[in-house]
GUMAR-643837 format. One record per residue (C-alpha): residue in three letters; x, y negated, z. Coordinates in nm, 3 decimals, padded with zeros to 5 digits. Layout:
<rs>
   aa       xx       yy       zz
  ALA        X        Y        Z
...
</rs>
This chain:
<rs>
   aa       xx       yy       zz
  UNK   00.000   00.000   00.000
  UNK   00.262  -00.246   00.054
  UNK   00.389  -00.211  -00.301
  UNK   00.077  -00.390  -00.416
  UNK   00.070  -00.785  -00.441
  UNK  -00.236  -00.965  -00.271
  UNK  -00.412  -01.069  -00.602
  UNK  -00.402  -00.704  -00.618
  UNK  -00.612  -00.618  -00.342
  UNK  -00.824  -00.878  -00.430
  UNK  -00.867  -00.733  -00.818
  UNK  -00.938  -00.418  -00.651
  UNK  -01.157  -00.556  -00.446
  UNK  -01.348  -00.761  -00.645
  UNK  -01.381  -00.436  -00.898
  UNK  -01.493  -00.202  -00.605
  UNK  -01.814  -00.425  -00.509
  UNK  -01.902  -00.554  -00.861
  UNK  -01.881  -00.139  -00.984
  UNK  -02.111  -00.079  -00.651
  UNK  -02.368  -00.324  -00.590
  UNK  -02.379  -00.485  -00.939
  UNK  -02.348  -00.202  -01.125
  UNK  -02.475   00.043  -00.907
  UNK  -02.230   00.330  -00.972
  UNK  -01.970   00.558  -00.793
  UNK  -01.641   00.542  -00.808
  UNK  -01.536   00.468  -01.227
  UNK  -01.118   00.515  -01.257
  UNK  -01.193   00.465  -01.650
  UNK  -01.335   00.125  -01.626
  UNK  -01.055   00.030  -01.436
  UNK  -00.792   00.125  -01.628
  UNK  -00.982  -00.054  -01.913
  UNK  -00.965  -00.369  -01.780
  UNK  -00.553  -00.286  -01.564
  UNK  -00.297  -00.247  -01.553
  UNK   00.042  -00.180  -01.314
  UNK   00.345  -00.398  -01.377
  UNK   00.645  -00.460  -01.206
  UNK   00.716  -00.758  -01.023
  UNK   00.835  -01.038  -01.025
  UNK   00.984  -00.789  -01.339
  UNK   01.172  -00.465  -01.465
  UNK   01.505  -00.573  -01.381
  UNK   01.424  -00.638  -01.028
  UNK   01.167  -00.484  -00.837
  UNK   01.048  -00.618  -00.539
  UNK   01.023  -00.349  -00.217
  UNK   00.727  -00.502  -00.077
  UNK   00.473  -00.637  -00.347
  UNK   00.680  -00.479  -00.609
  UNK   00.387  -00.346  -00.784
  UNK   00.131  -00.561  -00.974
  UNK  -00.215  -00.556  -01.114
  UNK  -00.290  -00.753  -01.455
  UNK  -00.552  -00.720  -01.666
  UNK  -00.473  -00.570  -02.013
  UNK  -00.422  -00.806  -02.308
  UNK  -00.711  -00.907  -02.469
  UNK  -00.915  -00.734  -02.183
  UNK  -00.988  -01.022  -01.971
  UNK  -01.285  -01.216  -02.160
  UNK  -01.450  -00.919  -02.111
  UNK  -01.460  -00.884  -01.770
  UNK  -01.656  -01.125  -01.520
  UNK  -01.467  -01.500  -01.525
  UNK  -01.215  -01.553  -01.265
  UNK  -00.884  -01.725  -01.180
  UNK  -00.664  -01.600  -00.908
  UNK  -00.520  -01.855  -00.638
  UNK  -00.183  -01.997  -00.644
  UNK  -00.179  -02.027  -00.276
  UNK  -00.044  -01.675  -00.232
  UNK   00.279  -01.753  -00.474
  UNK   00.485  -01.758  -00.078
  UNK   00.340  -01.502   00.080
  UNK   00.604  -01.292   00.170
  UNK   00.678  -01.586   00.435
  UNK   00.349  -01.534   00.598
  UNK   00.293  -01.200   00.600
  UNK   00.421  -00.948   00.851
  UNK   00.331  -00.542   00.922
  UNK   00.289  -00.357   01.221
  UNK   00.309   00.010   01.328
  UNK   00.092   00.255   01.206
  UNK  -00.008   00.379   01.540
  UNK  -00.292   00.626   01.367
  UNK  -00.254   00.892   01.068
  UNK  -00.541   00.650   00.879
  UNK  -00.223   00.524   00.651
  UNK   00.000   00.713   00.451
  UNK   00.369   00.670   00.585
  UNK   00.536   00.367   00.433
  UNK   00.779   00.454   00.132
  UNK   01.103   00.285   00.132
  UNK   01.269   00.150  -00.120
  UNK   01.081  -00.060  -00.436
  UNK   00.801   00.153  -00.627
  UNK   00.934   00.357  -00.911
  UNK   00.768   00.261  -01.289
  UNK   00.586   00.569  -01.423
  UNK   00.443   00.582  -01.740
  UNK   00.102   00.688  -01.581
  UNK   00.119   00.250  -01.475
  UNK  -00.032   00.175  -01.860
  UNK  -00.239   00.522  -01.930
  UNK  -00.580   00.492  -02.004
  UNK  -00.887   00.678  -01.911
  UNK  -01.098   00.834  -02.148
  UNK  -01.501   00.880  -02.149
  UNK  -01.500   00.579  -02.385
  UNK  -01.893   00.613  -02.424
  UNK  -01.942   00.564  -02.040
  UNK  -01.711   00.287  -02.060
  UNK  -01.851   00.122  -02.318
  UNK  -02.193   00.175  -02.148
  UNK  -02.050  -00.009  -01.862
  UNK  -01.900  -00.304  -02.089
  UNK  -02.281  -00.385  -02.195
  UNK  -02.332  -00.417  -01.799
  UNK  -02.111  -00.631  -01.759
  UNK  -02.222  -00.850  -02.027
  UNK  -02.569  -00.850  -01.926
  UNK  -02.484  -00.952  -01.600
  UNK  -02.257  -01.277  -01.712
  UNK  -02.571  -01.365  -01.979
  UNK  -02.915  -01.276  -01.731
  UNK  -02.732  -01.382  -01.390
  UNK  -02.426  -01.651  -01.458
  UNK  -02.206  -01.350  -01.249
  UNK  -01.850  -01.452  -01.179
  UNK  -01.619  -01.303  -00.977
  UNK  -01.672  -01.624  -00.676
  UNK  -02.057  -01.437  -00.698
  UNK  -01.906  -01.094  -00.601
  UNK  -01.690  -01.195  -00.334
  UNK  -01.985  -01.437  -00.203
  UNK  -02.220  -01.128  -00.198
  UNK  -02.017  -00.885  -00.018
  UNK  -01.942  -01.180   00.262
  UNK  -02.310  -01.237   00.301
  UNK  -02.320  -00.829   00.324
  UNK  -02.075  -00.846   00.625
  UNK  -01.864  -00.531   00.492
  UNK  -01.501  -00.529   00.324
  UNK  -01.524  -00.285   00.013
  UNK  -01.226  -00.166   00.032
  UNK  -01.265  -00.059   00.439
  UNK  -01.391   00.310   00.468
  UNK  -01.753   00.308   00.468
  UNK  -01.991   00.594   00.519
  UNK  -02.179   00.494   00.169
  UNK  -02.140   00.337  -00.129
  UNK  -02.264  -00.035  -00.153
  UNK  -02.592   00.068  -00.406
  UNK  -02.691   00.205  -00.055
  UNK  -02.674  -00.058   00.158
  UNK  -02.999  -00.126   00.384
  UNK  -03.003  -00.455   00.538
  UNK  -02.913  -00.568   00.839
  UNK  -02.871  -00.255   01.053
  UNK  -02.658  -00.076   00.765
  UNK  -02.359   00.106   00.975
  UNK  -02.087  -00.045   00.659
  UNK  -02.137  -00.407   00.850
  UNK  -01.850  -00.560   01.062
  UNK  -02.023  -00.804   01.214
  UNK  -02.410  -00.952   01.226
  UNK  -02.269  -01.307   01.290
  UNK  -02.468  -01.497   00.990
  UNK  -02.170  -01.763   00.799
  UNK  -02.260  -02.110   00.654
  UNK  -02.260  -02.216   00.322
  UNK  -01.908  -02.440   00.410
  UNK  -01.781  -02.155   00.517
  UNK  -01.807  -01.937   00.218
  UNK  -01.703  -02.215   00.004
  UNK  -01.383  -02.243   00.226
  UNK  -01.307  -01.890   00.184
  UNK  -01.348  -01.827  -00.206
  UNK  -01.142  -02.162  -00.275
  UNK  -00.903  -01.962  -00.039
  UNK  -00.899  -01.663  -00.266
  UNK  -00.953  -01.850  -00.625
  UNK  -00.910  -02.121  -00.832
  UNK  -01.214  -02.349  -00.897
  UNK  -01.426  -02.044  -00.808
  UNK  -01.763  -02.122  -00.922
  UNK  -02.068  -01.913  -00.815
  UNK  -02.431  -01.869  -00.826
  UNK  -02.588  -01.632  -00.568
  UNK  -02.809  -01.425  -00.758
  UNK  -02.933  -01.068  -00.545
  UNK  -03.211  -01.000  -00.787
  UNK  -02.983  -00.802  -01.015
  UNK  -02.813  -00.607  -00.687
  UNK  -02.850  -00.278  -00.591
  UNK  -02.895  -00.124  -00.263
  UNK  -03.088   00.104  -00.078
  UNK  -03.339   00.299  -00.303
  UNK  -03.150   00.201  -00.638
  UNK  -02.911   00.507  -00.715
  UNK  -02.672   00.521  -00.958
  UNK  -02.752   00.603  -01.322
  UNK  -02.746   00.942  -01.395
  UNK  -02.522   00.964  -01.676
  UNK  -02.231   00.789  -01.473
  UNK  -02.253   01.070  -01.152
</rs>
């Protein structure tokens, strides 16, 4: 995990909620590797032991997906950030050394008819419901959950305000989620839209299971 850079998590992040509660499917590797990628960083010649490993979307790949642009804020954050002791066996043990480049970094996935299926998702939800990314992250925040936390269901379940996935019932202003996007993005802009959600009582499509 500490290979990864932070816009990392957040891509992943931002994929993991949009693929559950927007989408309202299971867990899609293709998709993913349609729109990523892994490459080094800051680049081949010398890679970095923590955050050596970064996620970029695949040129040409990014109009498709839902608009976003990632902060600059994080450019020093090897200054701020620290890690602590694994005191459970939750975590895998922490690999020294800088990742190693594999090929498997730029494969693709196959089932192109699912992830083309998925593609016209996408693009209904930019045309019907203005979604950008600043919508996702605003949507899981008003949730309460983290997607990438362990969870004992997938977001397309979630039931309200007793679901078990929360972290906290504490409701957040509107100042507040506008401090935390423009904490995570640049010029995030975002319309709250739930009516094309899923949750509890919406399952996935068939054809993706």
């Amino acid at each position: 995990m500490h290979h990864l850079t932070p816009n990392s998590i957040l891509h992943i992040s931002i994929f993991v909620h949009l693929r559950e509660a927007f989408l309202g499917i299971e867990p899609h590797f293709d998709l993913f590797q349609y729109f990523f990628h892994l490459q080094p960083h800051p680049n081949e010649s010398k890679i970095g032991v923590v955050g050596g490993a970064g996620l970029q979307f695949r040129p040409g790949k990014k109009p498709e997906y839902i608009p976003y642009e990632l902060s600059d804020k994080v450019i020093d954050w090897k200054e701020m950030w620290f890690y602590v002791r694994n005191h459970s066996s939750s975590l895998p043990l922490r690999t020294s050394g800088p990742p190693v480049k594999k090929p498997s970094w730029n494969s693709r996935g196959g089932r192109a008819d699912q992830v083309n299926f998925l593609l016209g998702g996408i693009e209904r939800l930019k045309a019907d419901h203005q979604i950008t990314s600043a919508s996702v992250i605003v949507h899981w925040i008003l949730r309460r959950i983290q997607p990438l936390q362990q969870r004992v269901h997938f977001g397309f379940k979630y039931t309200g305000e007793e679901d078990p996935t929360r972290y906290s019932r504490a409701k957040i202003s509107e100042d507040e989620l506008k401090d935390r996007v423009a904490g995570l993005l640049k010029n995030g802009i975002w319309m709250l839209s739930l009516s094309g959600t899923f949750r509890a009582g919406r399952r996935p499509r068939e054809v993706l299971l």
